[in-house]
C-alpha positions in Angstrom: 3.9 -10.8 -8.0 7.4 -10.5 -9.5 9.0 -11.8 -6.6 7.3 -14.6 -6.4 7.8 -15.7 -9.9 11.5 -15.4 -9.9 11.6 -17.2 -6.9 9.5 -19.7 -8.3 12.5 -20.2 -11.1 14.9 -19.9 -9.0 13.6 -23.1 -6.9 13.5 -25.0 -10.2 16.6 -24.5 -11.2 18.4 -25.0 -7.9 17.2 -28.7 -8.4 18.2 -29.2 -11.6 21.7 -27.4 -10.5 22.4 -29.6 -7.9 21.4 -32.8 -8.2 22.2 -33.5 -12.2 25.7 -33.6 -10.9 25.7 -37.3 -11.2 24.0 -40.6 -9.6 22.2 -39.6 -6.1 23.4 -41.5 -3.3 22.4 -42.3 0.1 23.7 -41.4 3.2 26.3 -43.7 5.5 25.9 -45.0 9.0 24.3 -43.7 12.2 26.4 -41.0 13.9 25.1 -39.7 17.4 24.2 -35.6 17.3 27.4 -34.8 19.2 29.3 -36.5 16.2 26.9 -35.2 13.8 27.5 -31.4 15.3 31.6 -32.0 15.7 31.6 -32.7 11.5 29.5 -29.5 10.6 29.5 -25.9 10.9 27.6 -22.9 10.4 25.9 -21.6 6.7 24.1 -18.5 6.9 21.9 -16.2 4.4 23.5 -13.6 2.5 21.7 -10.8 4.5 22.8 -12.6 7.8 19.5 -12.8 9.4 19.2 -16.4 9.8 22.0 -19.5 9.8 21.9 -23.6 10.5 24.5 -25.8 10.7 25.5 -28.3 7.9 28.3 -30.9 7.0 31.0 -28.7 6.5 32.7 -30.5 3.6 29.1 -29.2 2.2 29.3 -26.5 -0.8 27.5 -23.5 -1.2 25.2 -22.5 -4.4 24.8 -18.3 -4.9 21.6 -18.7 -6.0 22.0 -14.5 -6.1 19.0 -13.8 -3.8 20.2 -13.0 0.2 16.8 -14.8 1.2 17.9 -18.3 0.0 20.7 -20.6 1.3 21.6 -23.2 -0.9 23.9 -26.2 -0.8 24.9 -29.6 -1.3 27.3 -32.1 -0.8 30.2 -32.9 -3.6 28.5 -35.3 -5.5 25.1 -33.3 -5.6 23.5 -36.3 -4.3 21.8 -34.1 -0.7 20.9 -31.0 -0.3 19.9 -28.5 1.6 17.8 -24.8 1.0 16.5 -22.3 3.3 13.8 -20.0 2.1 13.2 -16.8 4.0 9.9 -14.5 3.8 10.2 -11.8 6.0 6.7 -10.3 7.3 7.4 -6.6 5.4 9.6 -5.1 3.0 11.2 -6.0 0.1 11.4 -10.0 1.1 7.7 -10.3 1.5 5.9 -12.9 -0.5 3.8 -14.7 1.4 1.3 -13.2 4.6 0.9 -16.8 6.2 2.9 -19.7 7.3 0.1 -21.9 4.6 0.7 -19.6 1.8 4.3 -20.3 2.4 3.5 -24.0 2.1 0.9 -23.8 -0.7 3.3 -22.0 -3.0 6.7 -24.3 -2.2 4.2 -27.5 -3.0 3.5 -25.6 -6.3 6.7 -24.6 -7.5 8.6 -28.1 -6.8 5.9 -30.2 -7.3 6.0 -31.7 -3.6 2.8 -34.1 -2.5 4.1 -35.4 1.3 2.4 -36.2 4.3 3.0 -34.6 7.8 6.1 -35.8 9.3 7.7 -35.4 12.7 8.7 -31.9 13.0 12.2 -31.2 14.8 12.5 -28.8 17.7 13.9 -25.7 16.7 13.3 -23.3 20.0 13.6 -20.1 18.2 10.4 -20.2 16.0 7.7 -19.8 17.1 5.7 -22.2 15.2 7.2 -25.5 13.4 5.5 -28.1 11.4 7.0 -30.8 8.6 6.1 -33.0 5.4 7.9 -35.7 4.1 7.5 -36.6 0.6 8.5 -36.7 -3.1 9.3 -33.7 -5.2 9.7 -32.9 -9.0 11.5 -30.7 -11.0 12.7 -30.6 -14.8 12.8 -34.7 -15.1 14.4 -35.0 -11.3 12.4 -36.8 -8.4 14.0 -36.0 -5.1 12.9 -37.5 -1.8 12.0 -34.5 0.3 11.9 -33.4 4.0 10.5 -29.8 4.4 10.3 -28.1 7.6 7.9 -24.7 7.4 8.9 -22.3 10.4 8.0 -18.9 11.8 8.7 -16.3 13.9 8.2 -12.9 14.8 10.3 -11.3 11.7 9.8 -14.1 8.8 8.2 -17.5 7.3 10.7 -20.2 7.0 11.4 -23.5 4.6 13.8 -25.6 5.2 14.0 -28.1 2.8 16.2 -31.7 2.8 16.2 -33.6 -0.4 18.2 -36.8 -1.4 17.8 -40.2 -3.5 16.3 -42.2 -0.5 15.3 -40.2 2.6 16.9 -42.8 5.5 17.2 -42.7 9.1 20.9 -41.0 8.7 19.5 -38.0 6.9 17.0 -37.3 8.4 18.9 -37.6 12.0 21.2 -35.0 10.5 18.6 -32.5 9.3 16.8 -32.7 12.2 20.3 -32.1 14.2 20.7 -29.3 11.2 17.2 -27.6 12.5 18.2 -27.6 15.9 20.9 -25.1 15.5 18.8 -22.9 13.3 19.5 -18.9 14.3 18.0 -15.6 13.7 19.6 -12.1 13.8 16.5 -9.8 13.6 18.1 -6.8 11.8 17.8 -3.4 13.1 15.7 -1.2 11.2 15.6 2.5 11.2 12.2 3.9 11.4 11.8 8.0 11.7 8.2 7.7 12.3 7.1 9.7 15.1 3.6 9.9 15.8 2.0 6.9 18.2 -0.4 4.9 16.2 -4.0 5.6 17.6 -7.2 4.7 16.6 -7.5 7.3 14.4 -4.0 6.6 12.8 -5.2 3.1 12.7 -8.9 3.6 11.1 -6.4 5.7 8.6 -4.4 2.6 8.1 -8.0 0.6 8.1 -9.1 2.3 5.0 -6.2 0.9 2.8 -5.1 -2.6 4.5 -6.8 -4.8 2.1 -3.6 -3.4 -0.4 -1.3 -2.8 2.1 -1.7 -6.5 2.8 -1.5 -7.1 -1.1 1.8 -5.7 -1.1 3.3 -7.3 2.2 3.6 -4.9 3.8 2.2 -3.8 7.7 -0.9 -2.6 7.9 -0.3 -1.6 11.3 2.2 1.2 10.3 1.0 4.4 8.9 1.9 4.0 5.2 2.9 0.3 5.9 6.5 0.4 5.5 9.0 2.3 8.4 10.3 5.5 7.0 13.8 5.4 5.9 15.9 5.1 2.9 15.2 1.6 1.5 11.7 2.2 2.2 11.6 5.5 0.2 13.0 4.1 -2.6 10.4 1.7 -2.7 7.4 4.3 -2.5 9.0 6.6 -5.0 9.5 3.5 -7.3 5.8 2.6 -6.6 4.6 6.3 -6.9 6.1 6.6 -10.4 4.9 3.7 -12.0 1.7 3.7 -10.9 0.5 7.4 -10.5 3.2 9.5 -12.4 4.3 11.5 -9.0 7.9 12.0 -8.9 8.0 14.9 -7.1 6.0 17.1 -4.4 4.2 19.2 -7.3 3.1 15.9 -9.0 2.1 14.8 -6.0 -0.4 17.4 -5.1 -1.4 17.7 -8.4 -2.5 13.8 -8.3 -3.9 14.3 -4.7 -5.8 17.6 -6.6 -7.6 15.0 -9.1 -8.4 12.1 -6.7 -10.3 14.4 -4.1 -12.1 17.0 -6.8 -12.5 14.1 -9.7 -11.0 10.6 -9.4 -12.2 7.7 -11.1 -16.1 8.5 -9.6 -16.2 11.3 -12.1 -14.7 9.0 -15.2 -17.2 6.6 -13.7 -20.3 9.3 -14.2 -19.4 10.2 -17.8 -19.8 6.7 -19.3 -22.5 5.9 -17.6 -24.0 9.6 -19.0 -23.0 8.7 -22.4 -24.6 5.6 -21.9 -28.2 7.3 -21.1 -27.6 9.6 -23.7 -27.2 6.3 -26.1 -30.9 5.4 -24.9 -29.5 2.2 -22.8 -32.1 3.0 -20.2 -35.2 2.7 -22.6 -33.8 -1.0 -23.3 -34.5 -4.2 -20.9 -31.6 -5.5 -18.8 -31.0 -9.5 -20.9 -31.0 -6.4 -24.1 -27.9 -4.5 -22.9 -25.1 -6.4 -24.2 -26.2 -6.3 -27.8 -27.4 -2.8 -27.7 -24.1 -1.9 -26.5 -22.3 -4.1 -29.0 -24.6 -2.4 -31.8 -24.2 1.1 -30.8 -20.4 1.4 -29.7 -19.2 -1.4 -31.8 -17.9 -3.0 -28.6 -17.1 -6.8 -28.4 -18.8 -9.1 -26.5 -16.4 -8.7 -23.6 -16.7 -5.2 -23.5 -20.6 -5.2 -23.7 -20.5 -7.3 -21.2 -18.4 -5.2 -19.0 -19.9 -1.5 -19.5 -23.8 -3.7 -19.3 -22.8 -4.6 -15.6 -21.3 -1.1 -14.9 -24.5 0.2 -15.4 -26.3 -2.3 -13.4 -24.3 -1.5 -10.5 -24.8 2.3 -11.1 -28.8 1.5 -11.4 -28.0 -0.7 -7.6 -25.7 1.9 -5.6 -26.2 5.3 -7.6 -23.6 8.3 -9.0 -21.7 7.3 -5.1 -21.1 3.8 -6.4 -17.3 3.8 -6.2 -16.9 7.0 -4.2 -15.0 5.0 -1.4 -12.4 3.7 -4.3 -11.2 7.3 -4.6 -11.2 8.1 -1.5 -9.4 5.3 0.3 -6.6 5.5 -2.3 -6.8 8.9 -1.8 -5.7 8.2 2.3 -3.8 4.9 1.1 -1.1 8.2 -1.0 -0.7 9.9 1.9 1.2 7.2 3.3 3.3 6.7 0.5 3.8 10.8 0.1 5.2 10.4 3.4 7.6 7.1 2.8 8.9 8.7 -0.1 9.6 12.0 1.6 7.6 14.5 -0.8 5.2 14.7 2.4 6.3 15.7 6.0 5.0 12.9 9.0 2.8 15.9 9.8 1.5 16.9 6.9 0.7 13.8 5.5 -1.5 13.4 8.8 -2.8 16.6 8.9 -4.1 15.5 5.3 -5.1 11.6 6.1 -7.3 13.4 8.9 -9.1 15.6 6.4 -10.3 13.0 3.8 -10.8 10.4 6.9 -13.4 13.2 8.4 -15.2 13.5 4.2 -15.7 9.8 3.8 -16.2 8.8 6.9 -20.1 9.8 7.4 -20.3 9.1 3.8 -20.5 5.0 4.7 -22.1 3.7 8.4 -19.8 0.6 8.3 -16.3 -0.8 7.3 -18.7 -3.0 4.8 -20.1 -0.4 3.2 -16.6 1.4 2.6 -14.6 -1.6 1.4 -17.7 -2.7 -0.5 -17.4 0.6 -2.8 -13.6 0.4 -2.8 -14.0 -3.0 -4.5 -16.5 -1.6 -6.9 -14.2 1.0 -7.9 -11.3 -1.5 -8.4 -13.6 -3.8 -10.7 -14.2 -0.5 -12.8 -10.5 1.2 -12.6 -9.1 -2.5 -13.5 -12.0 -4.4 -15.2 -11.8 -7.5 -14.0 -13.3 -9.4 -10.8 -12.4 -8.3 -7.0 -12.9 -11.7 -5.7 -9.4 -12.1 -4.7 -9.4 -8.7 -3.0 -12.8 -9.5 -1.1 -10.7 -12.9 0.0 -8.0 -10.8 1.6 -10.6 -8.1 3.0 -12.3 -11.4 4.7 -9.0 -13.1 6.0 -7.8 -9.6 7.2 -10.7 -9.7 9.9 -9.7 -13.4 11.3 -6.2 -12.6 11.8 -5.1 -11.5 15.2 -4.4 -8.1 14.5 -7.3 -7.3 12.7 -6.9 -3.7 11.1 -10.7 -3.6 11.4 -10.9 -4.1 15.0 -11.0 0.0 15.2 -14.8 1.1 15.7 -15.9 2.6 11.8 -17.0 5.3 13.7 -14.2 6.4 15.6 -14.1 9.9 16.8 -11.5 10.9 14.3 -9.2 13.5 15.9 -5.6 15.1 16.0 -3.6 12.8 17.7 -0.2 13.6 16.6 
């Protein structure tokens, strides 16, 4: 995920930044939280959804993202970062509070234990480590604070030379005061999500999870400007639409052809090769003899045609067609489809697969299929989010499979 990446430089360079300023330091002597509070004042992140309070002789790093606050004091010998993850959109990264974790322990290097966590009344959920991290040739002592709430995953990180009592009075103090401005966001979605909306939304979760974004929300983002930029970026790049003609002309393909068709002719060319007459351990170097493919290849197309021999010409049927649904939510976002008639057409290729599968397994199983074919390599980590998507507490697979799918809108 790009995001992810460049956050993952960004957090290594923010060390190396601010704390090869000079010789780290400790901090002074105790100071009660009413003296602590008197001497600081507020930081906030560049989008202004979330602040804390720190010393206020403290300086500010533009790390050039509005989801991270960073600063220090003068001498570079403390600092402080806040990491934000909101739950959708563009600032998505992470889908859980221990992804969160698991990917700030990676990028810094960070090995801690739990710690006491402070009370910060407006999340939700609060836990801490304290610790030692590394980054480019610096060891910092560490006190990270992981946080959520109903808009966005948290880190608040405190690093210095020796983690004593003063610090971490002061961060604590510093995580009392933490603040969140949920902003407003425009959504010109209409239609009440139902269970047929949501066995819609069902059909696609697994990448509308990959993606960050709400499954819960037909086409998983809210409709509106910064969201249609997105799907149109999204559209382009991936399927070539950039406009409502393109658009139904790829819709045209998926629902008539798709990649089951593609799927068909190489396994017909591979019958009419004589790969049937030839004993499953035989494949590979049949195939490697009589398409000159390399062993990876042989390998590939071999167990392509072992799943074709398991599941028949439907083997990836449910790949098409739940991308097929999975477009009409982004035809909508980007605004080449009306609310209605993006509905009107989710409805219609909801009520062709539908009686094609008895069971969410069955469908997903056949969507992962098709993704091991389209992008030839393993679905495991796909399966893994299909599986953790049914623990959560809004499972998008709650909605019966067989739904009476109906006009609700």
């Amino acid at each position: 995920m790009k995001l992810r990446n460049r956050l993952k430089n960004m957090l290594a360079l923010s060390l190396t930044m601010l704390f090869a300023a000079g010789m780290l330091q400790g901090c002074g002597f105790m100071q009660t939280q009413e003296s602590m509070l008197a001497s600081m004042k507020e930081f906030s992140l560049g989008n202004g959804t979330a602040s804390v309070y720190l010393n206020q002789n403290w300086i500010e790093e533009d790390l050039g993202e509005d989801f991270m606050l960073c600063a220090a004091n003068a001498l570079g010998s403390q600092v402080f970062m806040m990491i934000q993850c909101s739950k959708t959109g563009l600032g998505s990264w992470a889908s859980t509070l221990e992804e969160v974790q698991e990917f700030f322990r990676d990028s810094y290097g960070f090995s801690g234990e739990d710690a006491e966590a402070p009370e910060i009344a407006t999340m939700n959920y609060v836990i801490a480590e304290q610790g030692q991290m590394y980054s480019e040739g610096i060891y910092v002592d560490a006190y990270v604070v992981y946080g959520e709430t109903e808009y966005a995953y948290y880190v608040l990180l405190f690093g210095a030379d020796s983690m004593n009592d003063s610090f971490m009075d002061s961060a604590k103090v510093s995580c009392s005061q933490f603040e969140e401005s949920v902003p407003q966001v425009q959504d010109n979605t209409t239609a009440e999500v139902t269970d047929t909306i949501r066995w819609m939304n069902a059909s696609y979760a697994v990448l509308t999870d990959v993606n960050g974004w709400d499954y819960n929300r037909f086409g998983g983002l809210p409709a509106n400007e910064e969201s249609e930029a997105i799907a149109k970026g999204l559209l382009e790049q991936w399927w070539d639409v950039t406009d409502r003609a393109s658009a139904d002309e790829n819709l045209e393909w998926i629902l008539t052809e798709g990649h089951r068709a593609v799927f068909m002719e190489d396994i017909w060319s591979l019958e009419e090769a004589g790969i049937g007459t030839v004993e499953a351990e035989e494949r590979e170097a049949f195939l490697q003899t009589v398409f000159g493919l390399d062993e990876a290849d042989a390998g590939f197309y071999s167990d392509m045609y072992e799943m074709y021999l398991e599941c028949g010409d439907t083997a990836i049927d449910g790949w098409d067609y739940c991308r097929a649904l999975n477009l009409m939510g982004y035809y909508y976002i980007a605004g080449y489809y009306t609310e209605q008639e993006a509905l009107d057409t989710s409805l219609e290729i909801a009520l062709t697969v539908q009686p094609m599968f008895d069971s969410w397994d069955e469908l997903i199983e056949s969507y992962m299929r098709g993704y091991v074919y389209w992008a030839e390599e393993s679905a495991d980590d796909r399966r893994a989010v299909y599986e953790d998507l049914q623990t959560r507490s809004d499972n998008p697979y709650e909605v019966d499979y067989h739904t009476v799918l109906e006009k609700t809108w």
